[in-house]
C-alpha positions as CSV (number, residue, x, y, z in Angstrom):
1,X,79.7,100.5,150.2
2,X,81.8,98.6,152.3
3,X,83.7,95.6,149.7
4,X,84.0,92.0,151.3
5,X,84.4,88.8,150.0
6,X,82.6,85.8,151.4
7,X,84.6,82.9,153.0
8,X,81.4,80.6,152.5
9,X,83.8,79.4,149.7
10,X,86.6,77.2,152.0
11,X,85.3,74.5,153.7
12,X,86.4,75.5,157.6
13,X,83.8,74.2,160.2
14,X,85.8,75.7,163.1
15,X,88.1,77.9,164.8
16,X,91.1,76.9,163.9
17,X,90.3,76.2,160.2
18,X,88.6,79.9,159.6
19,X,91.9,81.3,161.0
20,X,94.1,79.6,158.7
21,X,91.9,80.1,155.7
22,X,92.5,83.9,156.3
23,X,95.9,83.4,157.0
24,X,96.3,81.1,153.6
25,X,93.4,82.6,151.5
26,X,91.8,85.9,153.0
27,X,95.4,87.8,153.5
28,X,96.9,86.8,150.0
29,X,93.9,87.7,148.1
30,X,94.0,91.5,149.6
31,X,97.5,91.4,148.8
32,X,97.0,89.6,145.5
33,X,94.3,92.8,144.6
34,X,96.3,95.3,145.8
35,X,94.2,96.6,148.9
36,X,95.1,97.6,151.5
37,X,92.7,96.5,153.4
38,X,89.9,94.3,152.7
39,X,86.5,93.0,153.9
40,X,85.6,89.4,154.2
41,X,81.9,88.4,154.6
42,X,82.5,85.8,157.2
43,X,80.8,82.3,157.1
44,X,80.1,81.0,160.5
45,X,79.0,77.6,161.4
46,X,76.8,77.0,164.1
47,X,80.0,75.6,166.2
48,X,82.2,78.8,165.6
49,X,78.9,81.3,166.0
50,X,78.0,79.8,169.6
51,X,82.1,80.3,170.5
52,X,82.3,83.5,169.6
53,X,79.5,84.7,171.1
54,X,80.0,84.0,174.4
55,X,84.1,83.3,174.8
56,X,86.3,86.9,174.5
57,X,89.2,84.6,174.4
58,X,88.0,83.2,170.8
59,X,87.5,86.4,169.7
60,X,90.2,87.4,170.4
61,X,92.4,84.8,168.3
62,X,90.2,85.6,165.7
63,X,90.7,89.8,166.3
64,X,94.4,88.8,166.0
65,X,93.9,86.8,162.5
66,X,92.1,89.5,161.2
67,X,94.4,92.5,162.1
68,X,97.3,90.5,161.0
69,X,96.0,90.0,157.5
70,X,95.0,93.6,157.2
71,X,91.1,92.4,156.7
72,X,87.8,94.0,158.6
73,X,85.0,92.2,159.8
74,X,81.3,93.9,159.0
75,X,79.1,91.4,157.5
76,X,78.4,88.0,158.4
77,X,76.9,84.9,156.0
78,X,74.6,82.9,158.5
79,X,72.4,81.4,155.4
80,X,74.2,77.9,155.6
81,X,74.2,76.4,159.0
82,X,76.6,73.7,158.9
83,X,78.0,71.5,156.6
84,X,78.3,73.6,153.4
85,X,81.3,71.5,152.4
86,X,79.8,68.1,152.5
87,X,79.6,66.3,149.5
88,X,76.0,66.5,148.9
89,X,74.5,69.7,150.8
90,X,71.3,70.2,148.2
91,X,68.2,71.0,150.6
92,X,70.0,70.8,153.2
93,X,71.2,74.1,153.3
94,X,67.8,75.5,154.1
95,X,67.3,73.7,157.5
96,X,67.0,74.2,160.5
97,X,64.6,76.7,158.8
98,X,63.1,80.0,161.0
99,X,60.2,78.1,162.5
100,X,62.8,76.6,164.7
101,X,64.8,77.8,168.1
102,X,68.0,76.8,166.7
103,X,67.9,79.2,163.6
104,X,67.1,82.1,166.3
105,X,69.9,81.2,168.5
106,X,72.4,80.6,165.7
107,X,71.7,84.1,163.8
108,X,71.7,85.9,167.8
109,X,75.0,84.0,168.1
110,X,76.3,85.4,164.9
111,X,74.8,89.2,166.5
112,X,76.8,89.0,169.2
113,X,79.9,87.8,167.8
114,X,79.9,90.4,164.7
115,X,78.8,93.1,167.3
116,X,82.0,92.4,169.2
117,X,84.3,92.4,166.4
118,X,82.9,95.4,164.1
119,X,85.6,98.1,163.6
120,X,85.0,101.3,165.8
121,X,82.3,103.1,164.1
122,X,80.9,100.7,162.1
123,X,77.8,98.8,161.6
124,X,77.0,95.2,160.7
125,X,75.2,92.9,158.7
126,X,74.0,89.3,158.4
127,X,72.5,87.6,155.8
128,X,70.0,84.8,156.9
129,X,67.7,82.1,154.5
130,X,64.2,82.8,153.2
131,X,62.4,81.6,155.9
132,X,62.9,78.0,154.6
133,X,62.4,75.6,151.4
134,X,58.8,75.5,149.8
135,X,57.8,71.9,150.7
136,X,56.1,71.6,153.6
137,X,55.2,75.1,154.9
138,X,51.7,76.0,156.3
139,X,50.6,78.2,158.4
140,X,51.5,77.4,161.3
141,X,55.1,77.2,160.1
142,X,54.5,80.5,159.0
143,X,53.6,82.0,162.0
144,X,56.5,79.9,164.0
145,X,58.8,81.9,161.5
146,X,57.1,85.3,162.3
147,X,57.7,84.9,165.8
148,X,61.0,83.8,165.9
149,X,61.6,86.7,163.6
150,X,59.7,88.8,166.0
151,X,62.3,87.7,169.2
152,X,65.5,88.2,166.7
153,X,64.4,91.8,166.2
154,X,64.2,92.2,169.7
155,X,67.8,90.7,170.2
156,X,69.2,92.5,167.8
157,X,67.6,96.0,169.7
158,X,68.5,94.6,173.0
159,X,72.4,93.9,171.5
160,X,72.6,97.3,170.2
161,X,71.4,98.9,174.0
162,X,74.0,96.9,175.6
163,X,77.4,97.4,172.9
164,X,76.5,100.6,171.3
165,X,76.9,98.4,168.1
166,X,74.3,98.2,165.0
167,X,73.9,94.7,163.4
168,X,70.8,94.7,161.1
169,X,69.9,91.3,159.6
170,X,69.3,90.9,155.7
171,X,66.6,88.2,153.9
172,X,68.1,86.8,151.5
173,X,65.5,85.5,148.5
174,X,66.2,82.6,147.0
175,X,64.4,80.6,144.1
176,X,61.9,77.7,145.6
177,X,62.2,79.3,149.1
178,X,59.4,80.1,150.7
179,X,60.1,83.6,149.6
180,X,61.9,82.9,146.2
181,X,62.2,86.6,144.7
182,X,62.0,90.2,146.1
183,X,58.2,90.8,145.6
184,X,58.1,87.4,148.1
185,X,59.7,89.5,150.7
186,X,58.3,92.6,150.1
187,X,54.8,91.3,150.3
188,X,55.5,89.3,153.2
189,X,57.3,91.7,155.3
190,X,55.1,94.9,154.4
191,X,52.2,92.4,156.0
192,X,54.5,92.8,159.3
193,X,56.0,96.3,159.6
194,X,56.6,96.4,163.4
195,X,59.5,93.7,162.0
196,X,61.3,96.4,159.9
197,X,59.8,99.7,161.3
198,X,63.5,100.2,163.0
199,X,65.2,99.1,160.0
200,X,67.4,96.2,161.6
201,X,65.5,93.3,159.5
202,X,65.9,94.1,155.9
203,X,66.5,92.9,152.3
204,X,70.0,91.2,150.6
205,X,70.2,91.5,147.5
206,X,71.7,88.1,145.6
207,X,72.3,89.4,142.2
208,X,72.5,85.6,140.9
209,X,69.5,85.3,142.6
210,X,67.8,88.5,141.4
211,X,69.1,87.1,137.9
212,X,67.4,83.7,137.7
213,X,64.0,85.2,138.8
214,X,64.0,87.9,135.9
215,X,63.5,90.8,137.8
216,X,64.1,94.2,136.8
217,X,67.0,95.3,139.2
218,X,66.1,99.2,139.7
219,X,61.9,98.2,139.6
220,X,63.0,95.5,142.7
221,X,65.3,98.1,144.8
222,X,62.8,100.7,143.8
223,X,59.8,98.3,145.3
224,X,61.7,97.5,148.4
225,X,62.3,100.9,148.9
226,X,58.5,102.2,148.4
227,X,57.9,100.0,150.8
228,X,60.4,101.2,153.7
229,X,62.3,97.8,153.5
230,X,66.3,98.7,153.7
231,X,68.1,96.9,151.7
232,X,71.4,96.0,154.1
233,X,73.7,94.1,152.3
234,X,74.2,93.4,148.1
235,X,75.4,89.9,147.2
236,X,77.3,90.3,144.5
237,X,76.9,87.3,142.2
238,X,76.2,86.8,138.6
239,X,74.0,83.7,137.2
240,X,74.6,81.5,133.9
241,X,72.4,82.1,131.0
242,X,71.0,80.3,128.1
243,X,70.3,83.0,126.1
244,X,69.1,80.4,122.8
245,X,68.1,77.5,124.2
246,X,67.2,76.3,120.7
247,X,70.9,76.6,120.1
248,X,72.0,72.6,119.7
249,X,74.8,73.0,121.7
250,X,72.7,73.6,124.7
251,X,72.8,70.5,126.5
252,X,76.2,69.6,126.1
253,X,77.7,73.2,127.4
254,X,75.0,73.0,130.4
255,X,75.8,68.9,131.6
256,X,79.3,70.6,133.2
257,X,76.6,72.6,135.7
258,X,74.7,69.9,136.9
259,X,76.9,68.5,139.7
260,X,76.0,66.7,143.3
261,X,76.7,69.7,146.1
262,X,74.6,72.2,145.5
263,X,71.0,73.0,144.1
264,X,71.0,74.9,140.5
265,X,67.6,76.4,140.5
266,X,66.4,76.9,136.7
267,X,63.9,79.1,135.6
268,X,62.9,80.5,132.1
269,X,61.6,84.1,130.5
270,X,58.4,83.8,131.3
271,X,58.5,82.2,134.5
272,X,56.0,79.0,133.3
273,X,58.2,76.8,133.6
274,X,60.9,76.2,137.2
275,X,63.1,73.4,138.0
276,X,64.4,72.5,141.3
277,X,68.0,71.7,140.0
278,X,69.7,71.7,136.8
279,X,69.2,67.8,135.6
280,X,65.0,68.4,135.9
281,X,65.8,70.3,133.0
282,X,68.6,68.6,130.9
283,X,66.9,65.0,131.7
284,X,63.1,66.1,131.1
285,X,60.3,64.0,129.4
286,X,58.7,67.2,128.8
287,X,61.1,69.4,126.7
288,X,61.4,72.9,128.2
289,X,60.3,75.7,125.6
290,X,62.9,76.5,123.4
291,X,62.2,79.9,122.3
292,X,63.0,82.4,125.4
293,X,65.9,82.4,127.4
294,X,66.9,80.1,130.7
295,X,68.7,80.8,133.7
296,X,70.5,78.9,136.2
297,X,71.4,79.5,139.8
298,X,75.2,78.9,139.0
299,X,77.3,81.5,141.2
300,X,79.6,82.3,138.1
301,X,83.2,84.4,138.9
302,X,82.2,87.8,138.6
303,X,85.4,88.5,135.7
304,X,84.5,85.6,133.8
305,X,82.8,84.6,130.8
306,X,81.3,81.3,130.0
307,X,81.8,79.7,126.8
308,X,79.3,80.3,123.9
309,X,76.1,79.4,124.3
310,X,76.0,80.2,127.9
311,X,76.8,83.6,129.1
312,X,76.7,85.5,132.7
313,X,74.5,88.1,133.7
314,X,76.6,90.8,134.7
315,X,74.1,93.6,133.8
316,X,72.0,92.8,136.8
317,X,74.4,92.8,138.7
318,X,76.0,96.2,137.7
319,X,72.3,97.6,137.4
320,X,71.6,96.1,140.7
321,X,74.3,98.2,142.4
322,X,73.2,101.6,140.5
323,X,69.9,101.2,142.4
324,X,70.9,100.0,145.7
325,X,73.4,103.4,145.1
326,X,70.5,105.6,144.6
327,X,68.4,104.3,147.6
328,X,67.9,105.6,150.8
329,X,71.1,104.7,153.1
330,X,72.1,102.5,149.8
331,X,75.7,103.5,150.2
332,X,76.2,102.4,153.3
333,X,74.9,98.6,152.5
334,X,77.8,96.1,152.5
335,X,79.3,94.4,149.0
336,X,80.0,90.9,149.6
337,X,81.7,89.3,146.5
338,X,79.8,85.6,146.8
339,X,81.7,82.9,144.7
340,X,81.0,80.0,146.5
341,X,81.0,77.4,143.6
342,X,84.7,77.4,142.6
343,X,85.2,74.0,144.0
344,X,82.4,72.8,141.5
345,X,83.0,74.8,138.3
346,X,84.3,73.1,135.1
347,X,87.4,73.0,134.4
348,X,87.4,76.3,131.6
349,X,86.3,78.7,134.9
350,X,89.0,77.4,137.5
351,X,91.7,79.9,137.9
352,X,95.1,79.1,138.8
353,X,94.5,79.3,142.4
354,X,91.4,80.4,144.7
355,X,93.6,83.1,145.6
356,X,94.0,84.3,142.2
357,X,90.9,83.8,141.2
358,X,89.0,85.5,144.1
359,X,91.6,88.5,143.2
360,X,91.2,88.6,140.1
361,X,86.8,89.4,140.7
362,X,87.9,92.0,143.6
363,X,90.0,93.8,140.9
364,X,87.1,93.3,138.3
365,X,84.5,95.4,141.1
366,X,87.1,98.2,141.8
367,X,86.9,98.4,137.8
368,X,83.2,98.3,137.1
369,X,81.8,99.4,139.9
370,X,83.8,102.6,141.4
371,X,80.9,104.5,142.2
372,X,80.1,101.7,145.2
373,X,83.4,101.2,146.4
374,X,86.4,103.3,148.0
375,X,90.7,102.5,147.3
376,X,92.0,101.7,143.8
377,X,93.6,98.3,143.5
378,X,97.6,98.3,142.5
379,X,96.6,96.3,139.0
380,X,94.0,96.5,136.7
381,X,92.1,93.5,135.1
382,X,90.6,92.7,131.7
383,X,87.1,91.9,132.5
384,X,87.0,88.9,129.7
385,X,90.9,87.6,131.8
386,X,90.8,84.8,134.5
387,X,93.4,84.9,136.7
């Protein structure tokens, strides 16, 4: 597997910002794990996707930033369109969803930049949103999404006739999307083969996702797979746990979670019971059941461990990667490190700096997961340490 981490965590909206925050983030942390060279999953905004696309000179300056720093280019985040930094994002991260033209041109923009800036040989990915949020959809949104589906396919084979160069483009599920698990996307896409028949629409795998909708990791890769659905790129995130929510300390260790940027899906054992964001739960009328375990879509640093009674779910993601290993063309999906929350955590998961702490969860996968990754970093990490 090819190791990246994703820049959706700095707050750049343009050129010039995404080419400082490799020159001031990106570089330091390869140097700062002890690679020589690194990955980085880039976030593009709508503004930076449609400039790159069709302007050599711009990629070009970015070519130069990436060389210089010693960093490769292979995957692509195009979930979050624009905006990801504002204050309150929420829902708004799911729109324009894929029953409109913009989404199509945005993720074709994002095809034709990566295409142009792979590494000689190599092939890329993109991770895109599932379909769109829950409220709202009907039929005919559905079919709008199929279509414009349908056309991005196309793009993507008419990209790879002109450049020579493979992009394949990963759903990525996400809990109260239209499709909020694996089984969603499965079911939905095995409806629709001619979309993955050529294997450039596939699955990501968001292990913090895959988490919070208590699936079995190697019965979801292994479902995907019976299917013929290739799962292109691996997300690798781990989610926040209640293990006891009888525990009476609950409430007070979860309130540190419930902040105003992003959504923090919750859903419990069973699956009976789903919240939309963290304070449904903490602030319900109606108690949630006590006696089986919760968990949060809280994107927690993959070397850290959360305070007692929460914990993270780093099995999943560790079991995850053991069956995206042993699946067809599994080694050669892409392993994007996804921390996007740093800027929202409390206080007892901040590191130092976000150049430590980003290094310190690249050391922590070249320690627990060497079977998926190539190099050896120059220092080890305790997997309980934060940087």
């Amino acid at each position: 597997m090819e190791l990246s981490y994703c820049t959706n965590v700095h707050p750049a909206e343009d050129l010039p910002g995404i080419v400082r925050q490799l020159d001031e983030h990106a570089g330091p942390i390869r140097r700062a794990a002890g690679l020589d060279r690194l990955g980085v999953g880039l976030w593009m905004p709508v503004g930076v996707a449609s400039a790159l696309s069709g302007d050599p000179q711009a990629r070009a300056v970015l070519a130069d930033a990436l060389e210089r720093n010693g960093l490769e280019l292979r995957t692509v985040n195009a979930f979050p369109y624009r905006g990801f930094h504002d204050d309150v994002v929420k829902l708004a991260v799911y729109r324009p969803d894929w029953t409109t033209p913009e989404r199509l041109r945005y993720t074709l923009d994002c095809a034709r930049a990566l295409a142009a800036l792979l590494p000689d040989g190599g092939e890329g990915s993109i991770s895109t949103l599932p379909l769109g949020w829950r409220a709202g959809w009907d039929a005919a949104a559905d079919r709008a999404a199929h279509d414009n589906l349908e056309r991005l396919v196309e793009g993507l084979g008419a990209l790879e006739r002109e450049t020579g160069r493979t992009v394949r483009v990963a759903i990525e599920p996400e809990p109260g999307c239209i499709l909020d698990d694996v089984a969603d996307v499965i079911a939905w896409l095995d409806a629709r083969p001619h979309l993955t028949h050529e294997g450039r629409l596939g699955l990501c795998l968001d292990t913090c996702h895959l988490a919070v909708s208590f699936a079995d990791p190697a019965g979801a890769v292994a479902a995907a797979t019976a299917a013929g659905i290739r799962i292109v790129k691996v997300q690798a995130s781990v989610a926040l746990e209640v293990p006891d929510p009888a525990d009476p300390r609950t409430t007070e260790a979860l309130r540190p979670f419930a902040e105003e940027r992003y959504v923090h899906q919750v859903r419990e054992a069973t699956g009976t019971r789903r919240a939309d964001d963290l304070p449904e739960v903490l602030d319900a009328t109606d108690p949630w059941p006590t006696d089986r375990a919760w968990r949060v879509h809280v994107h927690i640093p993959l070397h850290a461990r959360p305070a007692p009674p929460l914990r993270a779910t780093t099995e999943v993601l560790l079991a995850a990667v053991d069956a995206v290993l042993a699946a067809p063309h599994g080694d050669a999906a892409h392993l994007d490190v996804e921390t996007y929350t740093w800027s929202v955590l409390p206080d007892d998961l901040q590191p130092e700096t976000l150049v430590s702490g980003i290094a310190a969860e690249l050391r922590w996968v070249h320690a627990h997961l060497p079977r998926a990754v190539a190099g050896v970093p120059a220092s080890g990490t305790d997997e309980r340490s934060r940087a």
